[in-house]
C-alpha positions as CSV (number, residue, x, y, z in Angstrom):
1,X,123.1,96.0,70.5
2,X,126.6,95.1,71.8
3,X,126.3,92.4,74.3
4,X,128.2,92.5,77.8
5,X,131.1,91.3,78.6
6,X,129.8,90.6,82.6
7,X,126.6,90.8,84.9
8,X,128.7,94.4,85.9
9,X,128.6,96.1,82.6
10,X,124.7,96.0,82.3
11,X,123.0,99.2,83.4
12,X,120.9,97.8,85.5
13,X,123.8,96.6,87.9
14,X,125.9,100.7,86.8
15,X,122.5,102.3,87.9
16,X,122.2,100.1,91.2
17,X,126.1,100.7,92.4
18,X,125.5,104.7,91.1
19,X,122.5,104.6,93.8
20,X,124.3,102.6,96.3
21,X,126.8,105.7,96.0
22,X,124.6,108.2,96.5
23,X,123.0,106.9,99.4
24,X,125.8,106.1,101.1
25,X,127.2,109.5,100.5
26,X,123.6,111.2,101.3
27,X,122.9,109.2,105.0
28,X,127.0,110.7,106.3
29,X,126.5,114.7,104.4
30,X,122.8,115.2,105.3
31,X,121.5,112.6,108.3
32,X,121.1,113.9,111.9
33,X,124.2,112.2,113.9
34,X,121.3,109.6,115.6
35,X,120.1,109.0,112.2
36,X,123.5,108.4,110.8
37,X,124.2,105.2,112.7
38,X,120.6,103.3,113.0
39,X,118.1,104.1,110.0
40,X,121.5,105.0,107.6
41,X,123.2,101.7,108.4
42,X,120.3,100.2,107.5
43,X,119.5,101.9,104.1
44,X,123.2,101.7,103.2
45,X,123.1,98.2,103.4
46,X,119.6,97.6,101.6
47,X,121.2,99.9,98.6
48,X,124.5,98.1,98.5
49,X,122.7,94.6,98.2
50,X,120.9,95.6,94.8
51,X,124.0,95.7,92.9
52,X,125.7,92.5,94.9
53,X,122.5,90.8,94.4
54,X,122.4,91.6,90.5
55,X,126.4,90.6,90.4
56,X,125.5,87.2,92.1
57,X,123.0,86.1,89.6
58,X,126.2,85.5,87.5
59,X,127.1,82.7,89.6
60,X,123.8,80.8,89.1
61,X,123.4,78.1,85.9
62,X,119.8,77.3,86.5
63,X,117.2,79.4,85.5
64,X,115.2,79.2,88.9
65,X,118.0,80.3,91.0
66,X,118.6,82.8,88.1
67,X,115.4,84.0,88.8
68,X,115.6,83.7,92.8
69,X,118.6,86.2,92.6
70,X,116.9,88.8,90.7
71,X,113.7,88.4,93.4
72,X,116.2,89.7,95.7
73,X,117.5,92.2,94.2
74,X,114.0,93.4,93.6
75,X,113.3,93.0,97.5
76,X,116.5,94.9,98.2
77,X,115.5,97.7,96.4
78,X,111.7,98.0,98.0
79,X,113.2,97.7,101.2
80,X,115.4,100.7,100.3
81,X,112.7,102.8,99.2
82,X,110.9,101.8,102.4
83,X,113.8,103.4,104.3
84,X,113.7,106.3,102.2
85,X,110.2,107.0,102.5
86,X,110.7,106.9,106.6
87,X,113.3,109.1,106.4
């Protein structure tokens, strides 16, 4: 298995931006205008903060902040699929 290069040529970060993507597209093509603004800001920036979150783990040379980075990733994500879920 070829290693990579950066935190941004795992898949885990690819598959996190390719969601952020799609959200961001999904809450402007397919939200109510009212929706678009409150509960879409909101979900676009939850989605967004998976991959940054992921990306920022690179910065970190200890294993517990290592590991604090990926907890908020993890966070990010559930509190996506929270706004999902109410939408």
């Amino acid at each position: 298995m070829k290693r990579p290069q950066s935190l941004k040529d795992l898949e885990v970060y690819l598959l996190a931006k390719e969601f952020a993507i799609k959200i961001h597209r999904m809450t402007f093509e397919e939200l109510p205008k009212f929706e678009k603004y409150e509960e879409g800001s909101q979900i676009r920036r939850s989605s967004k903060s998976i991959a940054s979150k992921i990306v920022e783990v690179g910065r970190r040379r200890y294993k517990n902040e290592f590991i604090q980075f990926l907890t908020y990733a993890i966070a990010s994500c559930d509190e996506t699929k929270v706004h999902l879920e109410m939408l």
